[in-house]
C-alpha positions in Angstrom: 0.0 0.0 0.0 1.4 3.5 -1.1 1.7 5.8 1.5 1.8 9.0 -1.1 -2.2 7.2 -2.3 -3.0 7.1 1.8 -2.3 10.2 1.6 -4.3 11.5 -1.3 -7.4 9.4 -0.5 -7.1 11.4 3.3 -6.7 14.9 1.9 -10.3 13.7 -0.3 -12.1 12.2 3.1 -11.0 15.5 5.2 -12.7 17.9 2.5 -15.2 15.9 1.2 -14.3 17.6 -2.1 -11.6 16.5 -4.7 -11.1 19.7 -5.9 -10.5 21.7 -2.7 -8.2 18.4 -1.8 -6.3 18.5 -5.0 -5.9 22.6 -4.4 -4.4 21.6 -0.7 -2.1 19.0 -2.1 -0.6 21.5 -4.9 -1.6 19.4 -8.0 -4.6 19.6 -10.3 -7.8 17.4 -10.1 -7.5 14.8 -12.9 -4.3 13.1 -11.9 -6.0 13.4 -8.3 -8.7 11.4 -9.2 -6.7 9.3 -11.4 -5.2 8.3 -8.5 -7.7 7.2 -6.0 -9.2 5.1 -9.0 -5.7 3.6 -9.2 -5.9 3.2 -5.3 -9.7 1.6 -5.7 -8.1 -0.8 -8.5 -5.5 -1.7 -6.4 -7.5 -2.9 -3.6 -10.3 -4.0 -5.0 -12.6 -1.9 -3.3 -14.8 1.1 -3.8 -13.7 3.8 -1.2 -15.8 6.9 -2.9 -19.3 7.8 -3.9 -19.4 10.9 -6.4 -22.6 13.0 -5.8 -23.2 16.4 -7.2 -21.9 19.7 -6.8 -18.4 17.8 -6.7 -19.1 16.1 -3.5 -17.9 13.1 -2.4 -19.1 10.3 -0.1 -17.2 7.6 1.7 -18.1 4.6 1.3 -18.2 1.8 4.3 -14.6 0.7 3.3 -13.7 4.1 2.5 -14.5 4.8 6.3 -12.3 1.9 7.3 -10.1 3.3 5.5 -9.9 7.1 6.7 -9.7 5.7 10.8 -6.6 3.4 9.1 -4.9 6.0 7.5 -5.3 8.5 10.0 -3.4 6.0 12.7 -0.8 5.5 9.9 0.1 8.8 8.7 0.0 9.4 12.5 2.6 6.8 12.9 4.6 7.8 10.3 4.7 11.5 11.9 5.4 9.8 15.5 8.3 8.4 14.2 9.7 11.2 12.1 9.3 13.3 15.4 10.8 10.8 18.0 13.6 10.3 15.4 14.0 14.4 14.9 13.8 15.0 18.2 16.4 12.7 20.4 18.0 16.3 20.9 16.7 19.0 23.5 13.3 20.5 21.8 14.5 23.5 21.3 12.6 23.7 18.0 9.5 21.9 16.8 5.6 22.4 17.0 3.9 21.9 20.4 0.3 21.0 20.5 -2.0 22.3 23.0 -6.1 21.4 23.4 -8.1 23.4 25.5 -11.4 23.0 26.5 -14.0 25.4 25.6 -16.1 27.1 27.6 -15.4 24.6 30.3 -11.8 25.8 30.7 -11.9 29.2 29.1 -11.1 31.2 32.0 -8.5 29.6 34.4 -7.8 27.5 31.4 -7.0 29.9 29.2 -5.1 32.3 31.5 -2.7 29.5 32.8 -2.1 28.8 29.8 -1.2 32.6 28.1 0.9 32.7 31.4 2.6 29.1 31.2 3.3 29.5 27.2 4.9 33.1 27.9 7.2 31.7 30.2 8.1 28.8 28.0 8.3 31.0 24.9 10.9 33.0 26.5 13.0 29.7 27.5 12.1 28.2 24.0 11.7 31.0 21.6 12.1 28.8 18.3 9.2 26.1 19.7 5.9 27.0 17.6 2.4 26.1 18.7 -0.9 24.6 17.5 -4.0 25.2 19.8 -7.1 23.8 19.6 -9.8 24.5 21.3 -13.4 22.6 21.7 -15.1 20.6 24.5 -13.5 18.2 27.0 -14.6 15.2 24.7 -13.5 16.4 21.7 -10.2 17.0 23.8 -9.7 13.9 24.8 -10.2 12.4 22.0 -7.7 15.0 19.7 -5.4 13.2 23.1 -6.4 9.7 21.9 -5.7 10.0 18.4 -2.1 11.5 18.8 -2.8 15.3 17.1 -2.1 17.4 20.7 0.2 15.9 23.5 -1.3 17.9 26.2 -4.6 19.2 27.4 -5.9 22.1 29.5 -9.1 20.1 30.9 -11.2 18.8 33.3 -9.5 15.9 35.8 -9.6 12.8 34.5 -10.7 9.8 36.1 -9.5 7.1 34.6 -5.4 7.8 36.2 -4.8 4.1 34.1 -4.5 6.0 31.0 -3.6 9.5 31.7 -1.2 11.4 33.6 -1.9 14.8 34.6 -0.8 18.1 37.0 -3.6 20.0 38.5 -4.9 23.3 39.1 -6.1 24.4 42.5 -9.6 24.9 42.7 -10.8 28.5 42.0 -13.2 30.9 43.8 -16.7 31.9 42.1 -17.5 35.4 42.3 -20.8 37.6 41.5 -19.9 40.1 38.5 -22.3 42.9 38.3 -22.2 47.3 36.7 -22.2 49.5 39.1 -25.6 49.9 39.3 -26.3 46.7 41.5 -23.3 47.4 44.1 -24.1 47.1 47.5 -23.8 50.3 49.5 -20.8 49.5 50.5 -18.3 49.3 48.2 -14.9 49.1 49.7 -16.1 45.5 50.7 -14.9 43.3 47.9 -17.1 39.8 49.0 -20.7 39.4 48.8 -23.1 37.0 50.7 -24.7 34.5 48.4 -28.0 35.3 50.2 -27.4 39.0 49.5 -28.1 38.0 45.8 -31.3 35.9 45.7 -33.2 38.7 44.9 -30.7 40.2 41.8 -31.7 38.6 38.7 -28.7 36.3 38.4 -27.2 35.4 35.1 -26.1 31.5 35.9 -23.4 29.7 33.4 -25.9 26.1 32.7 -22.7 24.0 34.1 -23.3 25.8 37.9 -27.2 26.6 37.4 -28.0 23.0 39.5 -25.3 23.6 42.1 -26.3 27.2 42.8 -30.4 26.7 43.2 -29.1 24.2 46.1 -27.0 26.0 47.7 -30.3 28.8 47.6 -32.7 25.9 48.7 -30.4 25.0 51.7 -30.4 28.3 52.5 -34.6 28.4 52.2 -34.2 31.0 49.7 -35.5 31.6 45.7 -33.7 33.1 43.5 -34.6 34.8 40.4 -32.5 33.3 37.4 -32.7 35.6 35.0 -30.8 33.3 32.2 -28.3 31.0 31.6 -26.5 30.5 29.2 -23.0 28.4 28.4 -20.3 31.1 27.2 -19.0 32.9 29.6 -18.0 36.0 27.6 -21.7 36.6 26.6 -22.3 36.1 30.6 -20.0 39.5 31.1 -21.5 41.3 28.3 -24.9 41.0 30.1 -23.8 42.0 33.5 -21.9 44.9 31.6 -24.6 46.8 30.5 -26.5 45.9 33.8 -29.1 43.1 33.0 -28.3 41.5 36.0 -25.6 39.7 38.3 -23.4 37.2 36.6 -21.9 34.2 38.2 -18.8 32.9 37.4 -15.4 31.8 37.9 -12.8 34.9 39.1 -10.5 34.6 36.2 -12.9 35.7 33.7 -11.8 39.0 35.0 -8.9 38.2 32.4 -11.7 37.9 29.5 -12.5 41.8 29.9 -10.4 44.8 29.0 -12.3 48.1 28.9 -15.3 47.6 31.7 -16.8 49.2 35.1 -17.8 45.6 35.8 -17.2 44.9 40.0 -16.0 41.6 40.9 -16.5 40.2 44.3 -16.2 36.7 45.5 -19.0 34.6 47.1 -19.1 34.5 50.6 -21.2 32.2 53.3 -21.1 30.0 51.5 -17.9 30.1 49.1 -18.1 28.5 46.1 -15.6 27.0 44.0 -14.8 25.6 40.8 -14.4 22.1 39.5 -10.5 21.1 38.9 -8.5 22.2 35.7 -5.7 20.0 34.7 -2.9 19.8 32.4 -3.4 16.0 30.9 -1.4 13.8 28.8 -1.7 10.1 27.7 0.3 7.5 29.6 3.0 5.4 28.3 3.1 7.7 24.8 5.8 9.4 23.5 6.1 13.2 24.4 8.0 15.4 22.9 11.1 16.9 23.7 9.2 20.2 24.1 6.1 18.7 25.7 8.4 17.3 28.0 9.7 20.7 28.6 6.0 22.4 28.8 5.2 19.8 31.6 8.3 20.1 33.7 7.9 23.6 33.9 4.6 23.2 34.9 5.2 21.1 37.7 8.0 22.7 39.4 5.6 26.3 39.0 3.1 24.2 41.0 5.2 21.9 43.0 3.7 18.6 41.7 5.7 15.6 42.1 6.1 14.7 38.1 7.7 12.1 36.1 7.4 12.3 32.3 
């Protein structure tokens, strides 16, 4: 089997268009297609449907084949890299996932702040981030395309390794216009809020109406929604009180919004992590990236 046709049948699958896949590969479109029909000779299979408007669909061996390829040319790369890089990282491409909006505040700020630091120490290492939800994280970790991810704790310690964040305060985010009288205090009481229309981020909305009914209290909800910087944007133009982690205050530039953490009872977030598989190889400069991470945080860590 010809690598160079894996290849060209993957750069097809990924655009789902041979002529936007022959256009990425540099070449034109006949010899393109000339050569998946070659491929489709060769193994006696068909791997394509042609539909209209230049569309193509895989078929059920063409699907076997894409998963194939993908943990082939992945291979291939693996071993390029662990060849290239028996040396110290000092150059190469590190790949970062984060999870989005799950980890887009403490998340994102430990990471600007831990890639600064390692940007000065390895100024000719180059990065790819990607960002989506945890699953999607885990499974860019699975499949070999990032070596480390900003995420939620994992559970299953068999297969990963990982260095953790500490837990982070919650804290009510509101314009001036809802302040208390006070406002040299920089807490609030979580009672103090029931009666604010609170805007809730969906992942906390469950966790905060008990916390009210323990309390014997109702609040009013005003909405919730799942991003984090549309959460600010309401409480900036004074629709209400958000709720939400304190490093969001990172996420705003130009703003009166007053943060003040939650008091009586405090409330916290769930763990961020930095996560990588288990008995994989790592980079030189992932190896680096984690290092650095642990001895910031004083985590026992072996990579």
């Amino acid at each position: 089997m010809d690598i160079r046709k894996l290849q060209y049948f993957l750069a097809v699958a990924e655009e789902g268009q041979i002529t936007r896949a022959a256009k990425n590969l540099h070449m034109a479109q006949p010899p393109l297609s000339q050569q998946l029909k070659l491929f489709e000779t060769e193994l006696g299979v068909q791997l394509i449907e042609r539909g209209g408007s230049r569309k193509i669909r895989l078929t059920g061996a063409g699907h076997v084949l894409r998963s194939r390829a993908e943990q082939i040319l992945g291979l291939i790369d693996q071993t390029e890299k662990e060849v290239k890089d028996v040396a110290d990282g000092l150059q190469g491409t590190l790949a970062v996932g984060l999870a989005m909006p799950w980890g887009c505040t403490l998340g994102s700020t430990f990471l600007l702040e831990q890639i600064l630091k390692f940007h000065d120490c390895y100024p000719e290492v180059n990065f790819q981030l990607w960002e989506d939800d945890f699953y999607k994280i885990e499974e860019l970790l699975i499949r070999g395309v990032i070596e480390i991810g900003i995420t939620r704790s994992p559970t299953d310690l068999e297969t990963y390794s990982a260095i953790t964040l500490p837990n982070e305060p919650i804290a009510a985010v509101f314009a001036p216009k809802w302040n208390a009288n006070d406002a040299s205090i920089d807490s609030v009481r979580l009672a103090d809020l029931a009666d604010k229309p609170l805007i809730v981020h969906r992942k906390y909305e469950a966790k905060l109406l008990e916390y009210y009914r323990q309390l014997g209290l109702k609040p009013r909800i005003l909405c919730t929604l799942d991003d984090i910087r549309s959460m600010l944007s309401w409480a900036d133009v004074g629709l209400g009180v958000a709720i939400v982690q304190k490093s969001a205050a990172s996420l705003i530039t130009c703003s009166n919004l007053i943060f003040k953490d939650i008091v009586e009872p405090p409330l916290r977030t769930t763990t961020v992590a930095s996560v990588w598989l288990k008995n994989r190889y790592l980079s030189a400069a992932a190896r680096h990236f984690i290092d650095m991470f642990a001895e910031r945080h004083n985590n026992d860590c072996k990579v």
